[in-house]
C-alpha positions as CSV (number, residue, x, y, z in Angstrom):
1,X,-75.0,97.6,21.3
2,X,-75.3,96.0,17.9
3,X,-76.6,97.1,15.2
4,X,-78.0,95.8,12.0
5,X,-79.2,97.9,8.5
6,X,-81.7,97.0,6.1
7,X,-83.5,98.5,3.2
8,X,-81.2,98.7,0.6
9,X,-81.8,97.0,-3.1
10,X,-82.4,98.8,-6.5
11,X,-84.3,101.7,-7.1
12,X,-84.7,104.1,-10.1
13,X,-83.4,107.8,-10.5
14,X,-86.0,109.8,-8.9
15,X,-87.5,107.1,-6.8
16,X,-87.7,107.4,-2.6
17,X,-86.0,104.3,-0.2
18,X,-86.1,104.4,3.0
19,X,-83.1,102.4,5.0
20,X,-83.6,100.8,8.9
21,X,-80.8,100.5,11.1
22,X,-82.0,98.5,14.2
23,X,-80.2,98.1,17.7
24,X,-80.0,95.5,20.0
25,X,-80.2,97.9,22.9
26,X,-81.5,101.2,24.1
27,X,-80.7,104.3,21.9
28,X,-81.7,107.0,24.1
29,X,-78.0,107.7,25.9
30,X,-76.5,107.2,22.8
31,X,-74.4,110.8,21.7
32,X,-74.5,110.4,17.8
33,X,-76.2,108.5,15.3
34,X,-75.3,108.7,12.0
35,X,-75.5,107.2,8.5
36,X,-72.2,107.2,6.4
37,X,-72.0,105.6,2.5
38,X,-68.7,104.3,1.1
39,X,-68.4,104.2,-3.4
40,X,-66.2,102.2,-4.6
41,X,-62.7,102.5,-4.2
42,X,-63.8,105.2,-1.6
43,X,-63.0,105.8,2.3
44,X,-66.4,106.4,4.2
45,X,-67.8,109.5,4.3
46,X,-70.6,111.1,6.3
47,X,-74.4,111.4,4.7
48,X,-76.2,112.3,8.0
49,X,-76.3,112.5,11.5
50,X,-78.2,112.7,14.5
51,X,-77.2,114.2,18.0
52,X,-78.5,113.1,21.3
53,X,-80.1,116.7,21.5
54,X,-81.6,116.0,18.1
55,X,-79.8,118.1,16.2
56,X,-79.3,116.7,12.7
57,X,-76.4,117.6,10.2
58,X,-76.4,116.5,6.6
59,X,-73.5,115.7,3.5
60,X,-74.3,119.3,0.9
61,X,-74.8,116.2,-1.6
62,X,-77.9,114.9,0.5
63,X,-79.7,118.2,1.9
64,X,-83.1,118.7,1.3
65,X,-83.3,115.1,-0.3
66,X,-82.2,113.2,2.7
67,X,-84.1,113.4,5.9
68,X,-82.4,111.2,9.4
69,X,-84.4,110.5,12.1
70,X,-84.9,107.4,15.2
71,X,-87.4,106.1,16.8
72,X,-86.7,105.5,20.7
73,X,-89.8,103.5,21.4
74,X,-88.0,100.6,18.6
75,X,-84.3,101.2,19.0
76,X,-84.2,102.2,15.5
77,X,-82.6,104.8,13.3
78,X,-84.0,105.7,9.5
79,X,-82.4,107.7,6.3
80,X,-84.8,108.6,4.4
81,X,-83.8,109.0,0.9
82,X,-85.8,111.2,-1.9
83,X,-84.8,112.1,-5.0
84,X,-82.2,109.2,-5.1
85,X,-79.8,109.9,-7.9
86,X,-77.4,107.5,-9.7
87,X,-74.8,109.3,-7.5
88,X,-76.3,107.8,-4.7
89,X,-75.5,104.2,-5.5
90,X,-73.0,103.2,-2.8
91,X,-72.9,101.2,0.6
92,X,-74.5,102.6,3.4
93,X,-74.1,101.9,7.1
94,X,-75.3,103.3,10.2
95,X,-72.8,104.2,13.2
96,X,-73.3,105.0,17.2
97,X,-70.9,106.8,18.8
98,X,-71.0,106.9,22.7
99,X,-68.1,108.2,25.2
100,X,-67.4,104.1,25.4
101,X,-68.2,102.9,21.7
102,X,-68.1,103.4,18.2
103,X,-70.3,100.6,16.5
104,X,-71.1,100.1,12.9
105,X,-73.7,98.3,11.0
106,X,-73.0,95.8,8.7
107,X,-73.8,98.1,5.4
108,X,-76.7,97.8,2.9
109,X,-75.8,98.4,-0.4
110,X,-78.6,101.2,-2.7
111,X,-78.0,101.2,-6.3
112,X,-79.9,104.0,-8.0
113,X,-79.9,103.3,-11.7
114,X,-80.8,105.7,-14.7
C-alpha cells in the first residue's frame, strides 16, 4: 500500500486542522496506523496511533487536543488537531505497519504561528 498525506499549511495558535492520509489499498487488515511529526533537527517521534482493534494511543503533548481516527469505507486515516499550538509546527506523516510492511507517507508540513 501507498500512502499519501494532505492538509497541512498555516494556521494560527488556537485554530483546529484537520490532516488526511489516503491509501492506495484496503486498510481494514492493516495492524497499526499511526501519525508521527518530525521538528527540525529532530528524529520522528510518535503523535498518535490507531490499532486494528481500534484502540488509539496518543504523544502526553497531544492528549485531549488531538483526536486519530480512519475511515474504512475511503481507505483513509485523519489527525484531528485542536488547540494547535506553536509547538505543533513540525512535519507530519502517517505510517502503516502490517506483519509484511512498514509504509510512510510523504509528510505534510503544519506551521502553527503566534
Amino acid at each position: 500500500v501507498q500512502l499519501q498525506a494532505s492538509g497541512g499549511g498555516l494556521v494560527q495558535d488556537g485554530e483546529s486542522r484537520r490532516l488526511s492520509c489516503a491509501a492506495s489499498g484496503s486498510i481494514v487488515g492493516i495492524n497499526l496506523l499511526a501519525w508521527h511529526r518530525q521538528f527540525p533537527g529532530k528524529e520522528r517521534g510518535l503523535v498518535a496511533a490507531i490499532s486494528r482493534g481500534g484502540n488509539t494511543a496518543y504523544a502526553d503533548s497531544v492528549k485531549g487536543r488531538f483526536t486519530i481516527s480512519r475511515d474504512a469505507t475511503r481507505n483513509t486515516i485523519y489527525l484531528q488537531m485542536n488547540s494547535l499550538k506553536p509547538e505543533d509546527t513540525a512535519v507530519y506523516y502517517c505510517n502503516a505497519v502490517t506483519d509484511s510492511y512498514n509504509v510512510w507517507g510523504q509528510g505534510t508540513q503544519v506551521t502553527v504561528s503566534s
